[in-house]
Backbone bond lengths (Angstrom), bond angles and torsions (degrees), N, CA, C in turn:
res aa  C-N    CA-C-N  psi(-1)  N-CA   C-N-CA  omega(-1)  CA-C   N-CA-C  phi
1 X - - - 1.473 - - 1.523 109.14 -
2 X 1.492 120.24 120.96 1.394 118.21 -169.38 1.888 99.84 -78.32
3 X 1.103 131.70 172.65 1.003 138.12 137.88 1.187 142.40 -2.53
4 X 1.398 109.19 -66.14 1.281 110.64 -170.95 1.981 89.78 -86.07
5 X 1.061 137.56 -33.37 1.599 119.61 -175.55 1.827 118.20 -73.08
6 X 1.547 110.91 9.09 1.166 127.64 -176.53 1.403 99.22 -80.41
7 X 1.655 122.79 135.08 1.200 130.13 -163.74 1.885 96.63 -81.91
8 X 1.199 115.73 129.01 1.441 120.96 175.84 1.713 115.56 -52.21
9 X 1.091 115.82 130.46 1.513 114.76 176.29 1.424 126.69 -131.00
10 X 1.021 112.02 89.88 1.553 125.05 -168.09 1.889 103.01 -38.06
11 X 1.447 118.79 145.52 0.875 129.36 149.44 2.031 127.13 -3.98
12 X 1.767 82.92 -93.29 1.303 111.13 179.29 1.551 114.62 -60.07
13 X 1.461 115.11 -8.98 1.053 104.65 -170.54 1.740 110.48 -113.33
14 X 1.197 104.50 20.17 2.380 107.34 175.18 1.794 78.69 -86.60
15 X 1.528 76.39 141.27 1.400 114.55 -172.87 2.007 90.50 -81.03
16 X 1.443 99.74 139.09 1.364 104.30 167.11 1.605 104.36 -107.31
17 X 1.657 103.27 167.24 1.245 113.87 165.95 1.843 122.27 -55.40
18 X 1.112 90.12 169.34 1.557 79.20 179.70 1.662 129.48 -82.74
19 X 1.693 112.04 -32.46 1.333 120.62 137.51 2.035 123.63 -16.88
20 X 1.295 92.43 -51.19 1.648 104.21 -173.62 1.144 115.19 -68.06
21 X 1.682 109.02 -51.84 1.841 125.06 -179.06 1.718 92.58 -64.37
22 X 1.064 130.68 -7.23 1.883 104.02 -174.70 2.033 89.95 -116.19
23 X 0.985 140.60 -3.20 1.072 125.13 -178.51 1.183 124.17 -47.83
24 X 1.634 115.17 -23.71 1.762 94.44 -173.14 1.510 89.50 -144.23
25 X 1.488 129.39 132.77 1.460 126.81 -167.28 1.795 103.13 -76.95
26 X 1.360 119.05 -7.58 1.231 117.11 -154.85 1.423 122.79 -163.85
27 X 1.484 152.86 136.51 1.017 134.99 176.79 1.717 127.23 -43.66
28 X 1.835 101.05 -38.60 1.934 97.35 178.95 1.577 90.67 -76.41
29 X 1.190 129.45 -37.58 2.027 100.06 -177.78 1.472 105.71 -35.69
30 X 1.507 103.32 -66.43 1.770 119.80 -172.30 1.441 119.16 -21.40
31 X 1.383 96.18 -57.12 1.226 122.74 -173.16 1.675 114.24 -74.11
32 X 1.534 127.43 -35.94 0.912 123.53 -177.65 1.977 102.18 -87.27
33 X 1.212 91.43 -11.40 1.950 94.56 -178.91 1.560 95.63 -67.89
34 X 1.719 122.49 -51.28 1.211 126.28 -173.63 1.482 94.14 -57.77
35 X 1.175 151.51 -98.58 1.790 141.67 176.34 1.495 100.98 16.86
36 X 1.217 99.66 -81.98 1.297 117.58 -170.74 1.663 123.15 -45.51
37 X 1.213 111.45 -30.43 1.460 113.66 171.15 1.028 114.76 -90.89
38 X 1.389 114.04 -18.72 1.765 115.26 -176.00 1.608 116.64 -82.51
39 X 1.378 88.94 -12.98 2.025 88.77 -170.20 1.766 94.16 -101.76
40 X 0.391 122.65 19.13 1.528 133.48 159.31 1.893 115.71 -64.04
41 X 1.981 101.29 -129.12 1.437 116.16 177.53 1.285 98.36 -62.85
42 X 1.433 132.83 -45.11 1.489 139.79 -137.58 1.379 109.03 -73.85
43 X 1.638 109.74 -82.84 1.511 138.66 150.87 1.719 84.79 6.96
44 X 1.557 112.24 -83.08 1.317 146.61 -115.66 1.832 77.73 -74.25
45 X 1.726 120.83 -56.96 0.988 124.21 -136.90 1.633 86.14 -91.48
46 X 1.130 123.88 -5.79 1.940 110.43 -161.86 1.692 100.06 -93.79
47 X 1.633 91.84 -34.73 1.590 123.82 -159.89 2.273 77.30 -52.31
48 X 1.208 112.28 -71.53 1.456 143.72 -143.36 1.983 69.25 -73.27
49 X 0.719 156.48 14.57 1.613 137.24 -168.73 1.535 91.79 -142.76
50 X 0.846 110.57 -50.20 1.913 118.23 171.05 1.510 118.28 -65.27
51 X 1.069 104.55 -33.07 1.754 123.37 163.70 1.594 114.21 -47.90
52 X 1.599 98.18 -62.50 1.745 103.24 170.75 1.330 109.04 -68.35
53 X 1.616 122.45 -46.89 1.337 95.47 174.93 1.429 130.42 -48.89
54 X 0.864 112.29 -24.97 1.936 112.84 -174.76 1.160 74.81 -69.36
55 X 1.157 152.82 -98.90 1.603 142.12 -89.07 1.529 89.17 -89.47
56 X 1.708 115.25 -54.94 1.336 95.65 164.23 1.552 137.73 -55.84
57 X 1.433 139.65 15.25 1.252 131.25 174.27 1.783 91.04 -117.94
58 X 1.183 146.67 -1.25 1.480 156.68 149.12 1.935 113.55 -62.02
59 X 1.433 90.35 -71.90 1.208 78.24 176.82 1.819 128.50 -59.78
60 X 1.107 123.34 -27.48 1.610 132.34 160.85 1.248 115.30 -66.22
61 X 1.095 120.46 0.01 1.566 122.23 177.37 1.656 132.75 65.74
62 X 1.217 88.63 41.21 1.681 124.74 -178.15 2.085 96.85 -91.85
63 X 1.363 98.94 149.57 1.581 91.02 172.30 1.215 107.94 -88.97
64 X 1.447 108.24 -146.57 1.325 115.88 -176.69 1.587 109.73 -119.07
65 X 1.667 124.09 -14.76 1.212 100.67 153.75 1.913 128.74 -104.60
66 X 1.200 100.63 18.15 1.345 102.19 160.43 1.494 103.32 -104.77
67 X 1.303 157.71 4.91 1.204 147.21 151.39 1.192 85.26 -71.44
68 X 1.623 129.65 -91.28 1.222 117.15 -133.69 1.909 124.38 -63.38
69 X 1.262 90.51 -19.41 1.481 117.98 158.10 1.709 129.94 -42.44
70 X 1.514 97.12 -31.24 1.418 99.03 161.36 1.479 119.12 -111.78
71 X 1.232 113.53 14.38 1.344 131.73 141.70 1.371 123.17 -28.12
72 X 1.986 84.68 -84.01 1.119 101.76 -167.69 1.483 125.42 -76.92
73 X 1.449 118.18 -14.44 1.679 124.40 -166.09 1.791 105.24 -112.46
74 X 1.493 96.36 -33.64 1.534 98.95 -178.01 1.861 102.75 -90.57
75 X 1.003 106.22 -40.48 1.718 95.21 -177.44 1.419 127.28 69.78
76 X 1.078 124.10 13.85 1.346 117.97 -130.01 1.849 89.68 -157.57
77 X 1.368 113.05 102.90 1.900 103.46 -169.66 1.033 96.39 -99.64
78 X 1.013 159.80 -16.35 1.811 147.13 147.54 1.234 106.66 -33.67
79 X 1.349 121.33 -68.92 1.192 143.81 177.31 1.645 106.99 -31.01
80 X 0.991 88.25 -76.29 2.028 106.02 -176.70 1.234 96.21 -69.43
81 X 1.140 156.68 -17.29 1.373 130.12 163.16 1.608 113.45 -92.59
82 X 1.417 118.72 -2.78 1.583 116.74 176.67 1.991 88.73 -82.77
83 X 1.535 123.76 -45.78 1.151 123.33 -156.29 1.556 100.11 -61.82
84 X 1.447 119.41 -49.95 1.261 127.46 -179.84 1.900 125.57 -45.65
85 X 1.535 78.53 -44.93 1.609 89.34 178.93 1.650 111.27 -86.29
86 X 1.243 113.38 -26.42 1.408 97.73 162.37 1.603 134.64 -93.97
87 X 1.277 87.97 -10.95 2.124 84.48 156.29 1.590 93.43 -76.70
88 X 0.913 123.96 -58.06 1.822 101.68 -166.84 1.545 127.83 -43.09
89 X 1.039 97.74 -2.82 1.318 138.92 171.49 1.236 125.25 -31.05
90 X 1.689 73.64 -80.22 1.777 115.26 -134.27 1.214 164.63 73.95
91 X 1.521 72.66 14.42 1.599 96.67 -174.23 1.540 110.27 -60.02
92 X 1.721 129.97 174.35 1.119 132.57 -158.01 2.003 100.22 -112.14
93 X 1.337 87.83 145.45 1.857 89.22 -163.74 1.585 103.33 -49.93
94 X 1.154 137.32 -15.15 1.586 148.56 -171.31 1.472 93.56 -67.33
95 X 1.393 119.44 -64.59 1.714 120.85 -156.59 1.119 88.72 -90.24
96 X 1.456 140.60 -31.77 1.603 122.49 -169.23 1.660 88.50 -69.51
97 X 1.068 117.15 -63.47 1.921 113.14 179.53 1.497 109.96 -27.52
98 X 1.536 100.80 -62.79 1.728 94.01 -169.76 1.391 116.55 -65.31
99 X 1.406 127.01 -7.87 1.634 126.84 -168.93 1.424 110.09 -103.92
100 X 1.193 114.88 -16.87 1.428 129.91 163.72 1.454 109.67 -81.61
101 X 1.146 114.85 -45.99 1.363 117.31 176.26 1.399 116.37 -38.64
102 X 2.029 104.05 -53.58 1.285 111.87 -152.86 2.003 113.18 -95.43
103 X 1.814 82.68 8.49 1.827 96.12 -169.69 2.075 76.27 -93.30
104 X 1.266 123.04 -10.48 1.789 102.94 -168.51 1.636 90.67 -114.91
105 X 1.231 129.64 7.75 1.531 105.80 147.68 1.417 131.01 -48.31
106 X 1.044 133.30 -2.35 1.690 123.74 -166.48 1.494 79.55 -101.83
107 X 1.690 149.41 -17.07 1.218 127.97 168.69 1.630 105.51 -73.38
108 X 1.150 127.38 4.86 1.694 99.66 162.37 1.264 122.85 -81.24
109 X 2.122 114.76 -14.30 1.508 117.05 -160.54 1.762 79.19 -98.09
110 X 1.090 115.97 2.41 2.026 102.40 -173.60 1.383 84.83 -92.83
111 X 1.114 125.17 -54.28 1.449 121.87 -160.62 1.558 111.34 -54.36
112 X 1.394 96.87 -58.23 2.062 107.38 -164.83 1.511 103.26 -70.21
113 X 1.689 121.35 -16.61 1.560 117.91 149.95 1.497 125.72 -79.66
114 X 1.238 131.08 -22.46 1.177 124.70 -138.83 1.463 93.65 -126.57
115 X 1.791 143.53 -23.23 1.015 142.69 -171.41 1.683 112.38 -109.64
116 X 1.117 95.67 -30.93 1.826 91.94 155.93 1.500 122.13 -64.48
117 X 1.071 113.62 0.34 1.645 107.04 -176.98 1.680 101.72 -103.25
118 X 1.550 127.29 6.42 1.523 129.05 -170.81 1.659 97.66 -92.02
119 X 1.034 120.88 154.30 1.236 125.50 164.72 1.615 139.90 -52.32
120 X 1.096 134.11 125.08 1.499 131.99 -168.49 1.352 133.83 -26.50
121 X 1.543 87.14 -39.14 1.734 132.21 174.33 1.848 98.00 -59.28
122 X 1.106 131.12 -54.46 1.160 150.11 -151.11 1.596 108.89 -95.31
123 X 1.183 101.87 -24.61 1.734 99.99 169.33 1.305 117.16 -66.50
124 X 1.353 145.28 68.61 1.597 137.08 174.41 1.287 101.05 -122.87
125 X 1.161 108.45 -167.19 1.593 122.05 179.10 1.679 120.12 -71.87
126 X 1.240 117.52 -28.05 1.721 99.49 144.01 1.126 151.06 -66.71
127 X 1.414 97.78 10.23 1.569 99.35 148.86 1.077 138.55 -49.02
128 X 1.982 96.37 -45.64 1.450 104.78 -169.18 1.969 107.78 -47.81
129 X 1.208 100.55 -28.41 1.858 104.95 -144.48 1.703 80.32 -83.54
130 X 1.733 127.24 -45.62 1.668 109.05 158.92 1.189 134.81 -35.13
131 X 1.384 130.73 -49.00 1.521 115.79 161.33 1.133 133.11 -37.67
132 X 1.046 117.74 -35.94 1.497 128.62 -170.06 1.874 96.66 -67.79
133 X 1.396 129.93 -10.43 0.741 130.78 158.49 1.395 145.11 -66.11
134 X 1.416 90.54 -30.88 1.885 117.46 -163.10 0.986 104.56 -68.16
135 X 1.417 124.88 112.05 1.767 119.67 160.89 1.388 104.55 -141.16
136 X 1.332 113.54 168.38 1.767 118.05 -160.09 1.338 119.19 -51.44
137 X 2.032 113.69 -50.49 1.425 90.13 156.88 1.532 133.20 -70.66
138 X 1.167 136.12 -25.85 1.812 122.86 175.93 1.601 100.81 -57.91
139 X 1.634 122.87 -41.08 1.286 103.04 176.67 1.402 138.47 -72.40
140 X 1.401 108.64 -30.20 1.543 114.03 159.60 1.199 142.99 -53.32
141 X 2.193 98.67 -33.09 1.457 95.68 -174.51 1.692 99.90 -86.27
142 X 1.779 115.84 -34.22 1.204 117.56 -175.52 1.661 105.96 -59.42
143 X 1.481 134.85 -19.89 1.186 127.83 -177.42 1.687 101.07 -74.64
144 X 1.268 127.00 -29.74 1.164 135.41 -174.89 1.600 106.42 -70.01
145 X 1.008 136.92 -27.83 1.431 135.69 -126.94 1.174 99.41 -134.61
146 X 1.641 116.80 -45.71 1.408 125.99 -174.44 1.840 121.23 -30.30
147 X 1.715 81.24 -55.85 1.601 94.84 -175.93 1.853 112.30 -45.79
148 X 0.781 124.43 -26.31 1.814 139.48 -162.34 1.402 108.04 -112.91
149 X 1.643 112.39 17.51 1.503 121.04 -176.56 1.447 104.35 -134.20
150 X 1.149 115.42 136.38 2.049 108.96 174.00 1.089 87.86 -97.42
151 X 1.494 100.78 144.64 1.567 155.71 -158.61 2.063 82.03 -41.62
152 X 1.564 110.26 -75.03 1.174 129.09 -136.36 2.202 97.14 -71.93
153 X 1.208 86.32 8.04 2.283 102.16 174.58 1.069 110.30 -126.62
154 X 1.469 123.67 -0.59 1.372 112.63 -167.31 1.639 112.99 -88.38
155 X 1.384 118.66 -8.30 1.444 136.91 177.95 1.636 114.82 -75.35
156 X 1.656 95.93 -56.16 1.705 103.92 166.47 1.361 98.84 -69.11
157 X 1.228 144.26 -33.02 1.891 124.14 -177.15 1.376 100.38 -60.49
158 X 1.601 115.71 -64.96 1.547 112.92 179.99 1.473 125.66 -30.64
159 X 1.977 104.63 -54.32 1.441 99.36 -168.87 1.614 120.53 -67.98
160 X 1.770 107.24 -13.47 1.210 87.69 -171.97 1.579 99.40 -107.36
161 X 1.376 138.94 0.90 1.446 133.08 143.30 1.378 115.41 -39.17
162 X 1.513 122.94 -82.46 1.044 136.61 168.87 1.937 133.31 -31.19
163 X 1.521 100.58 -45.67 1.259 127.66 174.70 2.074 105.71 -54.87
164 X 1.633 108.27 -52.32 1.304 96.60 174.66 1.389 118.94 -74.77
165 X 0.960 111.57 -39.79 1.762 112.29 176.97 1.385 109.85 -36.02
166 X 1.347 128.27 -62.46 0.951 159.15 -176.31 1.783 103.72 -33.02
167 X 1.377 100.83 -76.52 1.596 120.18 172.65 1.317 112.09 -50.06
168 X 0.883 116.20 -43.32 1.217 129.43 -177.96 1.983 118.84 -58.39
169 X 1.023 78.63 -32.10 1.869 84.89 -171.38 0.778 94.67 -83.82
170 X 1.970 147.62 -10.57 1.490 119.07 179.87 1.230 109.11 -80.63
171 X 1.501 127.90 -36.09 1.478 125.46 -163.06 1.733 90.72 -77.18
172 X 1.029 134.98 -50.50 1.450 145.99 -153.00 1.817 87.63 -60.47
173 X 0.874 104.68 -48.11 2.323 110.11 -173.16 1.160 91.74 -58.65
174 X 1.779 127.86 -71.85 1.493 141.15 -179.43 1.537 94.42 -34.42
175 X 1.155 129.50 -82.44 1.514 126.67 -175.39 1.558 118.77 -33.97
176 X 0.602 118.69 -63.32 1.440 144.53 168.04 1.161 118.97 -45.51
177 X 1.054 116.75 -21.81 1.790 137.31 176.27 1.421 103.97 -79.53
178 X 1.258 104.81 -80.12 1.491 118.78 165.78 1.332 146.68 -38.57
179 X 1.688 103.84 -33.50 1.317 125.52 172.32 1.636 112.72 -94.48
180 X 1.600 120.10 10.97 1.366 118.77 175.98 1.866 105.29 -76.56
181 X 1.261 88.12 171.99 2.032 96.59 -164.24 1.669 107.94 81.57
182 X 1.225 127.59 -35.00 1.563 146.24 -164.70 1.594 94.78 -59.63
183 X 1.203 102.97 -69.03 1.309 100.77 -167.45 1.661 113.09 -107.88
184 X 1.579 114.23 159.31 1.758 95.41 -173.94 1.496 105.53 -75.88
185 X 1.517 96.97 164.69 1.552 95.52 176.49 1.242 150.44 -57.48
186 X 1.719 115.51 -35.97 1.172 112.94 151.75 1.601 140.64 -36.08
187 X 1.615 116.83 -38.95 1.243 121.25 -174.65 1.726 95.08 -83.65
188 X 1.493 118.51 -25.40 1.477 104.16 172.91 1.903 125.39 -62.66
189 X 1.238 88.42 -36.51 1.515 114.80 178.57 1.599 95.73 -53.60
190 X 1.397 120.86 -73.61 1.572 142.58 -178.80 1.317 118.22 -38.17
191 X 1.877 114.34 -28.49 1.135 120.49 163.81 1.202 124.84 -75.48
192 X 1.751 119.68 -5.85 1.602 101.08 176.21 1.686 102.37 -122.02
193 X 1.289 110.19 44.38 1.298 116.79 167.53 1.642 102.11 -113.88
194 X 1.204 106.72 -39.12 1.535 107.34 -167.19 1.545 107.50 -46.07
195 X 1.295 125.57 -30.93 1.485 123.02 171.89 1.546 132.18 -49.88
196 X 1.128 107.80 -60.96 1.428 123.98 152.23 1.499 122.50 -47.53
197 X 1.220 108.79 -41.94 1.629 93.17 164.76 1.604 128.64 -84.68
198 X 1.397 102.76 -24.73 1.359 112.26 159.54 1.644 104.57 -46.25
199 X 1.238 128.00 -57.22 1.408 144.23 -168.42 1.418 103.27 -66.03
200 X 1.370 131.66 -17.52 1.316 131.36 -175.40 1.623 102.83 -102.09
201 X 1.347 107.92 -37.07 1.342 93.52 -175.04 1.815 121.82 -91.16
202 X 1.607 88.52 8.77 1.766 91.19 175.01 1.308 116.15 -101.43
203 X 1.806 109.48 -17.75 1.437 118.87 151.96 1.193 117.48 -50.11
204 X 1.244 134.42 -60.03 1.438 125.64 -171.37 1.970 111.94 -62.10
205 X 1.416 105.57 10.26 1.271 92.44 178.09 1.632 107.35 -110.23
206 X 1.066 109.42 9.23 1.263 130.11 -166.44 1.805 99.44 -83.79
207 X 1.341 136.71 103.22 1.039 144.79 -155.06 1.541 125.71 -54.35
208 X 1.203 144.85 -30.02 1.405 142.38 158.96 1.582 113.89 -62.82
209 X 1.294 99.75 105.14 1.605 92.30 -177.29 1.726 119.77 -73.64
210 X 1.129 117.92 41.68 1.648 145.07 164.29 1.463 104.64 -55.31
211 X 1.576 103.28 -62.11 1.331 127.38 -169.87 1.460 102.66 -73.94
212 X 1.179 130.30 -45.45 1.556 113.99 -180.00 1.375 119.06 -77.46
213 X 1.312 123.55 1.33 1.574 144.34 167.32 1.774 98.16 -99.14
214 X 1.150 146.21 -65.88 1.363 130.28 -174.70 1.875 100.33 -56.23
215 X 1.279 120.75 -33.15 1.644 114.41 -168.29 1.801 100.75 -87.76
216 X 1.759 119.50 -29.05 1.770 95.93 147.37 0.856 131.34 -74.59
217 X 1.497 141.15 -16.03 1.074 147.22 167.36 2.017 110.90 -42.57
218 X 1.649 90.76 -59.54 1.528 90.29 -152.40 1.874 95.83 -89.85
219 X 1.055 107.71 -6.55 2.282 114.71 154.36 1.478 85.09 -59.22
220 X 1.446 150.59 -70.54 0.991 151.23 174.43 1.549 129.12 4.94
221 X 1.616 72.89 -98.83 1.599 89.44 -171.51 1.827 111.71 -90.44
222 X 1.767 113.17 1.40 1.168 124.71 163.58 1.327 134.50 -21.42
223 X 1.461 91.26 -62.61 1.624 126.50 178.30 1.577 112.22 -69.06
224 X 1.235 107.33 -56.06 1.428 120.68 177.49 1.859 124.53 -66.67
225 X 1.083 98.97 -20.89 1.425 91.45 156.18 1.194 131.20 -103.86
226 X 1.424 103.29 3.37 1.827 109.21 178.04 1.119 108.33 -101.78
227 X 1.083 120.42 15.52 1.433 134.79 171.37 1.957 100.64 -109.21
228 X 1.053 129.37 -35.80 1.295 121.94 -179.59 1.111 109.33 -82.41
229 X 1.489 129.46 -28.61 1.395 138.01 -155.27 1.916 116.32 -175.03
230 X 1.638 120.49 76.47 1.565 108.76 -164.66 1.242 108.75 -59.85
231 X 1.712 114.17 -39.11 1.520 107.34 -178.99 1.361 119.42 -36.76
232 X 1.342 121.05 -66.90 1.424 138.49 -148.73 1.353 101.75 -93.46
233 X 1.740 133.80 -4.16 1.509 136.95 -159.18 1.616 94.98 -48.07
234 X 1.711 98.12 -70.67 1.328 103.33 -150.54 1.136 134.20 -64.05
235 X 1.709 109.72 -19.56 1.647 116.70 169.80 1.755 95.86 -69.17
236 X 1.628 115.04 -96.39 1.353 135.12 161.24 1.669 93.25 20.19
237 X 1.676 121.61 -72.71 1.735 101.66 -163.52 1.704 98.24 -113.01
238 X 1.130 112.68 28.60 1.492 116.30 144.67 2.039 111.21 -86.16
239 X 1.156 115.95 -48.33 1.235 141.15 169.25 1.461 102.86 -32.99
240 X 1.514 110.25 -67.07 1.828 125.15 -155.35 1.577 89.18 -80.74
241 X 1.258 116.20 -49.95 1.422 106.22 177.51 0.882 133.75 -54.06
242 X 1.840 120.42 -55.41 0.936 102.41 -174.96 1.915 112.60 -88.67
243 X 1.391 114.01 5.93 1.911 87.21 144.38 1.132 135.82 -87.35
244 X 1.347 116.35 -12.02 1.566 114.83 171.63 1.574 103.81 -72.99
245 X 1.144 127.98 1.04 1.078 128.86 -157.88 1.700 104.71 -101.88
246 X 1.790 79.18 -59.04 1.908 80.77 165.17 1.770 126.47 -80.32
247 X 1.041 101.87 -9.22 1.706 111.89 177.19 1.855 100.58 -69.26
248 X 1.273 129.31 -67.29 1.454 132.29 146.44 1.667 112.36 -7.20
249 X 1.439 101.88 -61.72 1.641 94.36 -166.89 1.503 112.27 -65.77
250 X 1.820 98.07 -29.75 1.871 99.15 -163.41 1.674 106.25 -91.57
251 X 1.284 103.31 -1.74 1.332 98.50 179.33 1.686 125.88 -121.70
252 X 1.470 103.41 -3.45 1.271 101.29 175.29 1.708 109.24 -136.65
253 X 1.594 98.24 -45.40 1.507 96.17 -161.86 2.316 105.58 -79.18
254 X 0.972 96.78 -10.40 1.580 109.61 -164.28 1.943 75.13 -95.45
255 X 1.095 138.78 -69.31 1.576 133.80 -154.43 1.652 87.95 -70.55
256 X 1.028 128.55 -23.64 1.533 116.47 -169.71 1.822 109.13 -95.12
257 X 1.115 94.32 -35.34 1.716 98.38 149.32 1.808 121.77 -53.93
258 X 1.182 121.98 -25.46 1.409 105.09 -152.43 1.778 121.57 114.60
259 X 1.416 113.92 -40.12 1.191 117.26 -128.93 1.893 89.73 -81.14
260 X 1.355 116.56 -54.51 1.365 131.83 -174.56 1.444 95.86 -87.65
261 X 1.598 113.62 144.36 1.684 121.28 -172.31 1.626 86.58 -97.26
């Protein structure tokens, strides 16, 4: 059976085990389960990444409520550390916009994966105010988790995963602000990477091993294009990777499954 004669199957709608359908009696369980997973590694690892950011928007001579300020509205530490480094700049508010802009594209592939899996019920206009949630860890661990959640809890799990992270990064910037000079710089620097790798290594637990082949891939060719070109490395062998990555899935590992005729 090729592809296209395969009957369409929504997200929200694969049947879970029965273990899965009784996990949470109610949307606030759901929601307080998401709390609960987030104050854990996560909490722990954003808190420790938001930490360096403060110290880095101190030492550049940023205050403390415009650092923590992009904390709280931007969310987003790629983001806030491209904005930071390009006002130091001088760059002009136009290109600092567009380079920030183009460091929060990878939230359109979180979204068009990660919000089709909520319930029918759950599609309205508070969504919009959920995004504002989405960042690499809530999407990784909720991509992990989803499967073992019915459709109609998986919105309250998100908001309250997502919801602490969130809170969390204002005091963690404020701290971090304050506590710069404290420690030497390198380990400040070291603190706002740890997020992202936290975020890499909860991807690979994420079950189609697609993803642990597109994330050797781009260890790969990482190195090798920042050597031809640093500007352009990280899109460029994010790019090559991840199509060799999906070319692999559609042509061997998906037909060797069954899935493609």
């Amino acid at each position: 059976m090729s592809s296209f004669q395969q009957p369409h199957i929504h997200p929200s709608e694969i049947p879970l085990a029965e273990a899965a359908v009784q996990r949470f009696k109610n949307p606030r369980d759901a929601f307080w389960s998401g709390i609960r997973d987030a104050a854990g590694a996560p909490a722990a690892v954003l808190f420790a990444g938001m930490v360096g950011f403060g110290a880095m928007g101190k030492t550049n001579g940023f205050d403390v409520w415009f650092t923590t300020s992009t904390s709280f509205f931007m969310f987003a530490l790629p983001g806030q550390v491209v904005l930071f480094e390009m006002a130091i700049t001088g760059s002009s508010v136009l290109a600092i916009a567009l380079a920030v802009t183009l460091t929060s594209t990878r939230f359109i592939t979180m979204t068009v994966t990660l919000f089709p899996q909520f319930h029918q019920s759950n599609r309205n206009r508070s969504l919009y105010a959920s995004v504002h949630l989405l960042a690499m860890t809530a999407w990784a661990i909720s991509m992990r988790e989803f499967h073992a959640i019915e459709a109609r809890h998986r919105l309250s799990y998100f908001v309250g995963l997502g919801l602490l992270c969130w809170l969390i990064s204002v005091p963690a910037t404020i701290l971090g602000f304050y506590l710069a000079g404290m420690v030497p710089g390198a380990v400040t620097l070291g603190l706002v990477f740890i997020n992202p790798l936290f975020f890499l290594l909860t991807f690979t637990e994420v079950k189609p091993w697609i993803n642990r082949i597109a994330l050797l891939l781009g260890c790969i060719f990482g190195p090798i294009f920042f050597i031809v070109d640093h500007d352009t490395s990280l899109l460029s062998s994010g790019l090559v990777a991840g199509t060799i990555a999906y070319y692999i899935d559609r042509k061997f590992l998906r037909k060797k499954a069954g899935v493609l005729g």
